[in-house]
C-alpha positions as a Markdown table, in Angstrom:
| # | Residue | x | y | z |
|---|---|---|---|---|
| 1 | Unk | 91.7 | 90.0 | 118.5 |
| 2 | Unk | 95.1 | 88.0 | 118.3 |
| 3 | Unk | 97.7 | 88.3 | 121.2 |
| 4 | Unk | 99.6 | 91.2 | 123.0 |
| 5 | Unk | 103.3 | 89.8 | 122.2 |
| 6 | Unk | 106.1 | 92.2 | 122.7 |
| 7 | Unk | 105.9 | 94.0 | 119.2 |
| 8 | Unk | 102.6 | 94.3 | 119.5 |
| 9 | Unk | 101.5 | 98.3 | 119.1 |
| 10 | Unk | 99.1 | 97.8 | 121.8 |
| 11 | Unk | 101.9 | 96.4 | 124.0 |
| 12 | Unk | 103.0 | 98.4 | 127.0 |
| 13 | Unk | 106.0 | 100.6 | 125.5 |
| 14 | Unk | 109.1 | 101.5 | 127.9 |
| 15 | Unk | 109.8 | 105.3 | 128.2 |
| 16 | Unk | 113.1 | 107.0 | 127.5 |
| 17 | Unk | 116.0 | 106.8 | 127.1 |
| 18 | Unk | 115.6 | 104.8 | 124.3 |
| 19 | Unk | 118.8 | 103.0 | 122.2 |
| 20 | Unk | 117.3 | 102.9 | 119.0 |
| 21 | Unk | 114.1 | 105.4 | 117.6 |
| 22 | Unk | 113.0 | 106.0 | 114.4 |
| 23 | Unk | 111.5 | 109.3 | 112.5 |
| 24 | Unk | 109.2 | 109.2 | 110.1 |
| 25 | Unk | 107.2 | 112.2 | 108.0 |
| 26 | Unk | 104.0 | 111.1 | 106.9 |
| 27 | Unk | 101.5 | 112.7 | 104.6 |
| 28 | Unk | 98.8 | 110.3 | 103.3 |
| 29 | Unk | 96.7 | 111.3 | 100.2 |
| 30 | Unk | 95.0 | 109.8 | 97.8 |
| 31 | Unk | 96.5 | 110.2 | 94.7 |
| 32 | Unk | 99.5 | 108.9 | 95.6 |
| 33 | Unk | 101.1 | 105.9 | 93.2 |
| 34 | Unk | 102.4 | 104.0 | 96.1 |
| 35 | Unk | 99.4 | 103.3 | 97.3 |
| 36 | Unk | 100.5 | 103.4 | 100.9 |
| 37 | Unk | 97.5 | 103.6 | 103.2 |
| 38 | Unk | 96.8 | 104.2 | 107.0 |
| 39 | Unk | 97.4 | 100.3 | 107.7 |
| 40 | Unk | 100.2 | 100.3 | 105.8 |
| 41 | Unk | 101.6 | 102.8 | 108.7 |
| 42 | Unk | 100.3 | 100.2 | 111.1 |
| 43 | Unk | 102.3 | 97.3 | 109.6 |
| 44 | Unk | 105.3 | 99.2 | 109.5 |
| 45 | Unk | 105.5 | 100.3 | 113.1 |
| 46 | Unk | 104.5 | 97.0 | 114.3 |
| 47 | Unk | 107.8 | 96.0 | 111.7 |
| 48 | Unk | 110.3 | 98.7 | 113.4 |
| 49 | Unk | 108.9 | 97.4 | 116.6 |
| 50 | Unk | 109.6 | 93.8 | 115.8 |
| 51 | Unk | 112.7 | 94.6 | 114.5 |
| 52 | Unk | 113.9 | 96.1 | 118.1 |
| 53 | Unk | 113.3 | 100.0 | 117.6 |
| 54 | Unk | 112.0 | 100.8 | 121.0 |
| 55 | Unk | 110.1 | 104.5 | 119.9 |
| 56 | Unk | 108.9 | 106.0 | 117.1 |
| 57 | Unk | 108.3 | 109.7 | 116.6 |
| 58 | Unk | 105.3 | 109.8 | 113.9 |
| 59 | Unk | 105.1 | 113.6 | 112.6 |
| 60 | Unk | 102.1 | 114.2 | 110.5 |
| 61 | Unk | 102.1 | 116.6 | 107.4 |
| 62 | Unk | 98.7 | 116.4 | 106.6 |
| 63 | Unk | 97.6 | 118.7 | 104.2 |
| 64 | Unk | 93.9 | 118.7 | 104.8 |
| 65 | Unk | 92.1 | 117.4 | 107.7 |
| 66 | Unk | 91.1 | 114.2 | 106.0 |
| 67 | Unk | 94.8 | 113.1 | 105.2 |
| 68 | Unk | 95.3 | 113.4 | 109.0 |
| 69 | Unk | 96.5 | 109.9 | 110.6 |
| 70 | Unk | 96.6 | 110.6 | 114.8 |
| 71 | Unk | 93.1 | 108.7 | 115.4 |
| 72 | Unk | 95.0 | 105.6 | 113.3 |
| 73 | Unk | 98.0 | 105.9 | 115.7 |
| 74 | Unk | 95.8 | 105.5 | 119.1 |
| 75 | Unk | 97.1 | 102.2 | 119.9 |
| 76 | Unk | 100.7 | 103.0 | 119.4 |
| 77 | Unk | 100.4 | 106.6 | 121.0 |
| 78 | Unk | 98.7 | 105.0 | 124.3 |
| 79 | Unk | 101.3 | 102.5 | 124.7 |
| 80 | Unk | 103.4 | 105.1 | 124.5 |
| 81 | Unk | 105.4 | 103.4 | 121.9 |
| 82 | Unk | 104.7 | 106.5 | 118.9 |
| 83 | Unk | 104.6 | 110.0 | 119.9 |
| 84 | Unk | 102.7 | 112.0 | 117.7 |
| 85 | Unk | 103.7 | 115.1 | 116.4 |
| 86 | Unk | 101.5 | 117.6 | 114.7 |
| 87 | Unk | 103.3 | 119.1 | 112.0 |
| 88 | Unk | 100.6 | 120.0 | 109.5 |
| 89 | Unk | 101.0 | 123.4 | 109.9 |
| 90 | Unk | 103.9 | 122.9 | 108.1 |
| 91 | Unk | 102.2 | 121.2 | 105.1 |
| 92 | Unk | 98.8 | 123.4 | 104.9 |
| 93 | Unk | 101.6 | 126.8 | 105.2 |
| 94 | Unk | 103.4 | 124.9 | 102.3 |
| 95 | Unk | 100.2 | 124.1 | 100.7 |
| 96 | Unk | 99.0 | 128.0 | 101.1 |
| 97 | Unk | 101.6 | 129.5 | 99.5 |
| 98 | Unk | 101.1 | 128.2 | 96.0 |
| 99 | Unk | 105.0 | 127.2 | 96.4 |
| 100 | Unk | 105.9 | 123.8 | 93.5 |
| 101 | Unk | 105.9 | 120.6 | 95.3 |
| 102 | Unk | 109.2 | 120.3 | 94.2 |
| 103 | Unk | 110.4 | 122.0 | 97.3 |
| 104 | Unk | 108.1 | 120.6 | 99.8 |
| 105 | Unk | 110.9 | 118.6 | 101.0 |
| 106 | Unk | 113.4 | 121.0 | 101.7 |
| 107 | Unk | 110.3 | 123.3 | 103.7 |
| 108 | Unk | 108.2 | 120.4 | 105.4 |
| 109 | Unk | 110.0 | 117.0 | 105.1 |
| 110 | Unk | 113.2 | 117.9 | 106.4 |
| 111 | Unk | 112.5 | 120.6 | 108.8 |
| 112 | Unk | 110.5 | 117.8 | 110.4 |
| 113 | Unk | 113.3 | 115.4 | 111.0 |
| 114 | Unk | 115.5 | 118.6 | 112.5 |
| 115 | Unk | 112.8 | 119.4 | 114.6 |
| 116 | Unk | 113.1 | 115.8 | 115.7 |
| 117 | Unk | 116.6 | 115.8 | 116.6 |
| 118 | Unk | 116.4 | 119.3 | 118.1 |
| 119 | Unk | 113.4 | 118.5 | 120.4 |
| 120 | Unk | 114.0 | 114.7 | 121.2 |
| 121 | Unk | 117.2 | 113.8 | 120.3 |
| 122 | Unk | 118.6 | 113.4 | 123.7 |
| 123 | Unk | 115.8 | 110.7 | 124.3 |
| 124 | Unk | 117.6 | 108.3 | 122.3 |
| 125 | Unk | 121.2 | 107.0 | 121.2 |
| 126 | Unk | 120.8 | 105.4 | 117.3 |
| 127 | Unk | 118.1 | 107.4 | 115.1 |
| 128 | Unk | 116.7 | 105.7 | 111.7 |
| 129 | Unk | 116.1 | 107.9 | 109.6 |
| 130 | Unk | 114.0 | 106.3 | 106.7 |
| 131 | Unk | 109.9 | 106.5 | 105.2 |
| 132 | Unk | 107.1 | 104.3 | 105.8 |
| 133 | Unk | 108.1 | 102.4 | 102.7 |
| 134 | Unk | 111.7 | 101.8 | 103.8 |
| 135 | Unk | 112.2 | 98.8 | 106.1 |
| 136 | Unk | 115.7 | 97.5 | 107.6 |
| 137 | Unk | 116.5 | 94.0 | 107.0 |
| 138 | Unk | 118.9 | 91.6 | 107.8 |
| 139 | Unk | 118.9 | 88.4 | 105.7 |
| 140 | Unk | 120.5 | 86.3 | 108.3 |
| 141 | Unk | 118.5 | 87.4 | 111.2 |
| 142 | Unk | 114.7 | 88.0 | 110.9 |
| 143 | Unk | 114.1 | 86.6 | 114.9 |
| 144 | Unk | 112.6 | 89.7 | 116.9 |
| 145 | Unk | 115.1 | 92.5 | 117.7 |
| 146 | Unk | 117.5 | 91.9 | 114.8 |
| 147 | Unk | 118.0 | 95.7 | 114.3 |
| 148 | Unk | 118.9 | 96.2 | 118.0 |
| 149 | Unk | 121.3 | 93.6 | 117.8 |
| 150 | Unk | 123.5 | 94.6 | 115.1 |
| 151 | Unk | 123.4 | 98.5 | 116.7 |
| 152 | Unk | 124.9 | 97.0 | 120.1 |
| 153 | Unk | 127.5 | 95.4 | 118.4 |
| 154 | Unk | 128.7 | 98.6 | 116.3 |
| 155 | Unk | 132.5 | 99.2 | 117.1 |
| 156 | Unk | 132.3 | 102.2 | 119.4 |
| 157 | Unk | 133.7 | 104.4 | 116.5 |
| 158 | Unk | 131.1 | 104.1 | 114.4 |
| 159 | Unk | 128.5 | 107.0 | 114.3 |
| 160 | Unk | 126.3 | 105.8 | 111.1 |
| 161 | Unk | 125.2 | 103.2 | 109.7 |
| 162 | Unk | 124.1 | 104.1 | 105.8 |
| 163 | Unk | 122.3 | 101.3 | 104.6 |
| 164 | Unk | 122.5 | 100.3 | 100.8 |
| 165 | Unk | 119.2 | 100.7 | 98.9 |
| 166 | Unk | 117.3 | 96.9 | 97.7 |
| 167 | Unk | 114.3 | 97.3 | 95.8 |
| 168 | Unk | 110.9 | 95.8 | 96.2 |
| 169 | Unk | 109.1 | 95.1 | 92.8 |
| 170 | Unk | 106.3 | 94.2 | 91.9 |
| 171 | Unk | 102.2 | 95.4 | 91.8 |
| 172 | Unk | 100.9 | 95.1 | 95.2 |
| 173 | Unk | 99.0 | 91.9 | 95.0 |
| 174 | Unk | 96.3 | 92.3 | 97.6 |
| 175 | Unk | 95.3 | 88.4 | 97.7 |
| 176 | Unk | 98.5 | 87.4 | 98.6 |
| 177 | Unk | 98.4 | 89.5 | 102.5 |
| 178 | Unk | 97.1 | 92.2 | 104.4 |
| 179 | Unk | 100.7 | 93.7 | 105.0 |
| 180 | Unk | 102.5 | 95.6 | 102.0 |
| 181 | Unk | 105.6 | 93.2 | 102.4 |
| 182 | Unk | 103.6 | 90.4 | 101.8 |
| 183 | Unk | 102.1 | 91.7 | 98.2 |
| 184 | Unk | 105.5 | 92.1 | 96.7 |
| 185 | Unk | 107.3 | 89.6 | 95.9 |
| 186 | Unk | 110.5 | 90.7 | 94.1 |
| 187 | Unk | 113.8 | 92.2 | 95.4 |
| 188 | Unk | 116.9 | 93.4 | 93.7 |
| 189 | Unk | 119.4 | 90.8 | 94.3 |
| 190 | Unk | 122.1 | 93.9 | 94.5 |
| 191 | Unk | 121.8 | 97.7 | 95.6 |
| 192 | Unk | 119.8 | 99.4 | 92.9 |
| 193 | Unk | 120.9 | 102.9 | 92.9 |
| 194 | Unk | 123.4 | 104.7 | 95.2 |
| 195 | Unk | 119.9 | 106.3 | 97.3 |
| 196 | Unk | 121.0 | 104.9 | 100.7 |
| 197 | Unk | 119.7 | 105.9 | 104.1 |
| 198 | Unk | 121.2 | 106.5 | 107.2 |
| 199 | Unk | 121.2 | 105.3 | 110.8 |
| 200 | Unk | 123.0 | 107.4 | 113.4 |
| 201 | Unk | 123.8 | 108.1 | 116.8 |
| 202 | Unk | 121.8 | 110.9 | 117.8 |
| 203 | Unk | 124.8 | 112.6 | 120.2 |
| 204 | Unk | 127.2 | 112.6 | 117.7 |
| 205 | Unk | 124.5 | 114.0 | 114.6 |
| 206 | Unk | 124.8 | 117.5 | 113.1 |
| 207 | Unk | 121.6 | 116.8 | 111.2 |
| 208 | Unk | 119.0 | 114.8 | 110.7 |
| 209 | Unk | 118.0 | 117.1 | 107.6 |
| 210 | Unk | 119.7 | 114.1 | 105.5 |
| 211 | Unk | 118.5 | 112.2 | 103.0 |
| 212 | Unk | 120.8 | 109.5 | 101.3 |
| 213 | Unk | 123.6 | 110.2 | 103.6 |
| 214 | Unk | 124.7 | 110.3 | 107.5 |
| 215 | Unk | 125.3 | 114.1 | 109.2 |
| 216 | Unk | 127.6 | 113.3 | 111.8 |
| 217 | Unk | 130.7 | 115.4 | 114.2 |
| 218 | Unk | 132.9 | 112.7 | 114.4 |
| 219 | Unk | 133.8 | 109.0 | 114.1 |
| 220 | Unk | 132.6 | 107.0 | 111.4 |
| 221 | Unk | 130.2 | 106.7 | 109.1 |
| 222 | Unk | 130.1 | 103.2 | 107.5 |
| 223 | Unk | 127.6 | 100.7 | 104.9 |
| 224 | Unk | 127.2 | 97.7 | 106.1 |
| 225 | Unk | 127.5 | 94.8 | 103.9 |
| 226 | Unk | 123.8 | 94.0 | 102.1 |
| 227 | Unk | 124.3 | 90.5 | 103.8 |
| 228 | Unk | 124.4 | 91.7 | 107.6 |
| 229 | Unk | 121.8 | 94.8 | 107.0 |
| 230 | Unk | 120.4 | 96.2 | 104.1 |
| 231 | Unk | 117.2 | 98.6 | 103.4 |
| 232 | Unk | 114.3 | 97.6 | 102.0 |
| 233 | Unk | 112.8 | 100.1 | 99.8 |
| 234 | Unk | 109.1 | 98.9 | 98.7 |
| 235 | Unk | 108.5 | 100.3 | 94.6 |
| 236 | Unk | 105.4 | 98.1 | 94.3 |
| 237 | Unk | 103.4 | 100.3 | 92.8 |
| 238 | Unk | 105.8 | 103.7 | 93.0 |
| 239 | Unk | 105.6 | 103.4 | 88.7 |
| 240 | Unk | 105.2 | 99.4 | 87.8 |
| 241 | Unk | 100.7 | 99.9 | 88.7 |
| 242 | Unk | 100.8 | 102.9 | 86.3 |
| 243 | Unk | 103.0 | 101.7 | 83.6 |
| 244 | Unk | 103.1 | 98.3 | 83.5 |
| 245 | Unk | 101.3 | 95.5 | 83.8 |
| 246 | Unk | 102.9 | 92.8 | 85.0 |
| 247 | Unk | 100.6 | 89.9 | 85.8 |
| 248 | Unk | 103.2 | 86.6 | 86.9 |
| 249 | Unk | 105.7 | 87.2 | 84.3 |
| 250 | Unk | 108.6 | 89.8 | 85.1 |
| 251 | Unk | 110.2 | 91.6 | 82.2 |
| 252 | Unk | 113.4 | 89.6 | 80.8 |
| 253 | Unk | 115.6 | 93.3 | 81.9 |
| 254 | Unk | 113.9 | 93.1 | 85.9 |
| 255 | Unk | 113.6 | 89.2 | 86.2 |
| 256 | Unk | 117.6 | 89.1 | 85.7 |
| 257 | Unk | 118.0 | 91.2 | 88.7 |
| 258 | Unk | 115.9 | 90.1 | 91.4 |
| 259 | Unk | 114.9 | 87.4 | 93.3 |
| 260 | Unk | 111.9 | 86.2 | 95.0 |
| 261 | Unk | 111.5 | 87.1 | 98.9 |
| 262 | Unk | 109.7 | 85.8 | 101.4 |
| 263 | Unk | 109.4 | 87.9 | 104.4 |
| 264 | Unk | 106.5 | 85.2 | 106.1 |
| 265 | Unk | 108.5 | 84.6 | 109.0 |
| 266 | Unk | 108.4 | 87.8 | 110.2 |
| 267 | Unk | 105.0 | 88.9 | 108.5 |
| 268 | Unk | 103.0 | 85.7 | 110.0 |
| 269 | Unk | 103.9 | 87.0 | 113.6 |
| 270 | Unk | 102.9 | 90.9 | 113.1 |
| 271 | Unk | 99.4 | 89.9 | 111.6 |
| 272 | Unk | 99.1 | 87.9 | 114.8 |
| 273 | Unk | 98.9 | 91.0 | 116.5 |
| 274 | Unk | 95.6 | 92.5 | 117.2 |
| 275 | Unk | 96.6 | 96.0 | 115.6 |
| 276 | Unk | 94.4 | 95.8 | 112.9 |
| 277 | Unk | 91.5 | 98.1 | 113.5 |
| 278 | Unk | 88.0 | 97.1 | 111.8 |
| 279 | Unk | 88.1 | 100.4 | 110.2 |
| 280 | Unk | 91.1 | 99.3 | 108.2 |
| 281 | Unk | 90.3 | 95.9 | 107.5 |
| 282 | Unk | 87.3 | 97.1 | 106.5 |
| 283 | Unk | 89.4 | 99.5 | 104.0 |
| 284 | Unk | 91.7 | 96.0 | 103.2 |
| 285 | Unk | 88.4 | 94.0 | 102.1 |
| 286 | Unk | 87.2 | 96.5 | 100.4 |
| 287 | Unk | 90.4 | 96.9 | 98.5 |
| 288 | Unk | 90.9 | 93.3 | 97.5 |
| 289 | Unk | 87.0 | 93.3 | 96.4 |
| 290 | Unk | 87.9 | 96.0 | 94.2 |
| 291 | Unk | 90.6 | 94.2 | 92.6 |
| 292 | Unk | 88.4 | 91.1 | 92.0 |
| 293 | Unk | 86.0 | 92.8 | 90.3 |
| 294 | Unk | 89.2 | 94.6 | 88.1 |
| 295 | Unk | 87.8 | 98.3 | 89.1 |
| 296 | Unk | 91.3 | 99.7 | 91.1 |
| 297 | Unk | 89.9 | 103.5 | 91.1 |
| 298 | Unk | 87.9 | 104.7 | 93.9 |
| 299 | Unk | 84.8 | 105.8 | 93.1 |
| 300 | Unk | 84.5 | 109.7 | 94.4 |
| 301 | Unk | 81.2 | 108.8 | 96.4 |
| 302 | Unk | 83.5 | 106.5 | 98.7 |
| 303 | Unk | 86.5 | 108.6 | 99.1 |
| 304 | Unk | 85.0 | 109.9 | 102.5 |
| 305 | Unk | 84.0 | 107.0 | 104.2 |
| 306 | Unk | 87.6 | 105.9 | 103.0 |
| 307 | Unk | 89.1 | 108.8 | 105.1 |
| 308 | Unk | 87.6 | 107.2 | 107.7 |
| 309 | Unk | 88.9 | 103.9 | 107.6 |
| 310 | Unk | 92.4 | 104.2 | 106.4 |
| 311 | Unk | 92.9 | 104.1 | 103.0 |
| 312 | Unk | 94.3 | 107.4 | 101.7 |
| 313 | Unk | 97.8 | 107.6 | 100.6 |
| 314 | Unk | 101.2 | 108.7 | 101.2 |
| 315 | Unk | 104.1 | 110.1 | 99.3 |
| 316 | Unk | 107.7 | 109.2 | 100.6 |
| 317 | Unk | 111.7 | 109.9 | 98.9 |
């Protein structure tokens, strides 16, 4: 195993209060375009972590048992750096009543991230309120804590933080790393859509059943400039694995709007971390084996051994 360091999700975890958490609904299935898998929950904790979030509150809307993601999260939850909330009665209710997924946000998504402020939201003071494929990033800063500092030194007005939305493109190239960041290597050298996400102080929140804006009583709600803090918002593999095929040349219409990025400096010291359980490395190998060999579909015969070592899939706005 690699060292304990601070970000670590094995590392001893403080309790509350906390000054910055983050919620996050997960449902991971398998026929999900994203791709995002078990480990890819892993890597981004470890990320938040890194980045100076000091809790996470994981809520689980697994429809059916297999999509559940608790045993994944042991390291984190016995830290006591995740708690783990089980919210899949939620989703099998949802799934029950024949209702369109359409509206499984508004019923399971959403009521999760109330329940989060109504429950715990006097644990903590800044809440980030984004998916497993949204990460927070600030281009000047990518030493640990970056996130925590730019919360301390909000001017004591400000209630939210609404981040502008960058793009990740690209397929998910499994050779290139373990961690989703790694495999894409394209970002939209502007905001690509007005789809922001918010960061705000818990105490002064009326919601947290937002999406691409803040809920707050009073003071103000602000977007930081893309250069001091932006979102990263991973797409590899959201349409481009489906519908295009990519291979090293970008389409003249994306290639004029992005830029490559190299997240490394951060990446290099979350892999160092010892995080990544052999069931999920084994689901990584197995993977990138399957991309060698140009077969990307599962076979059915392995979808439950996958269950067991991380690799079904998760759905996020």
């Amino acid at each position: 195993g690699g060292a304990v360091r601070e970000w670590c999700l094995e590392a001893e975890a403080e309790g509350p209060p906390y000054f910055v958490a983050a919620v996050v609904y997960v449902r991971v299935r398998e026929e999900d375009l994203p791709e995002l898998s078990r480990l890819d929950l892993l890597h981004w904790l470890a990320y938040y972590r890194y980045a100076g979030v000091d809790h996470v509150y994981v809520y689980d809307c697994a429809a059916y048992p297999h999509e559940r993601v608790d045993e994944a999260l042991r390291p984190a939850i016995r830290s006591g750096y995740v708690t783990y909330v089980d919210y899949t009665h939620a989703a099998i209710r949802f799934r029950e009543s024949g209702r369109p997924g359409s509206q499984h946000k508004s019923a399971v998504q959403l009521p999760a991230k109330e329940h989060a402020r109504t429950h715990y939201g006097h644990e903590f003071t800044w809440a980030v309120l984004m998916d497993m494929d949204e990460y927070p990033h600030a281009p000047a800063d990518l030493e640990p804590g970056f996130l925590a500092r730019f919360l301390a030194a909000s001017p004591p007005d400000v209630s939210a933080h609404v981040l502008e939305n960058h793009i990740m493109f690209g397929t998910r190239d499994y050779s290139r790393s373990p961690a989703l960041l790694g495999q894409v290597p394209y970002v939209t050298r502007r905001p690509y859509n007005q789809l922001r996400k918010p960061i705000q102080r818990a105490d002064r929140s009326t919601s947290f059943k937002v999406i691409h804006h803040a809920s707050v009583k009073n003071g103000r709600s602000v977007t930081p400039p893309p250069s001091a803090l932006r979102m990263n918002h991973v797409w590899g593999g959201r349409f481009q694995n489906k519908e295009y095929d990519w291979g090293p040349t970008l389409p003249p219409k994306i290639a004029d709007a992005v830029d490559p990025i190299d997240l490394s400096p951060i990446l290099n010291r979350l892999l160092e971390c010892p995080f990544q359980m052999e069931g999920n490395r084994r689901a990584y190998e197995a993977r990138l084996k399957a991309m060698q060999e140009g077969d990307q579909q599962v076979q059915e015969g392995q979808q439950g051994e996958e269950g067991q070592q991380g690799e079904y899939r998760s759905p996020h706005t």
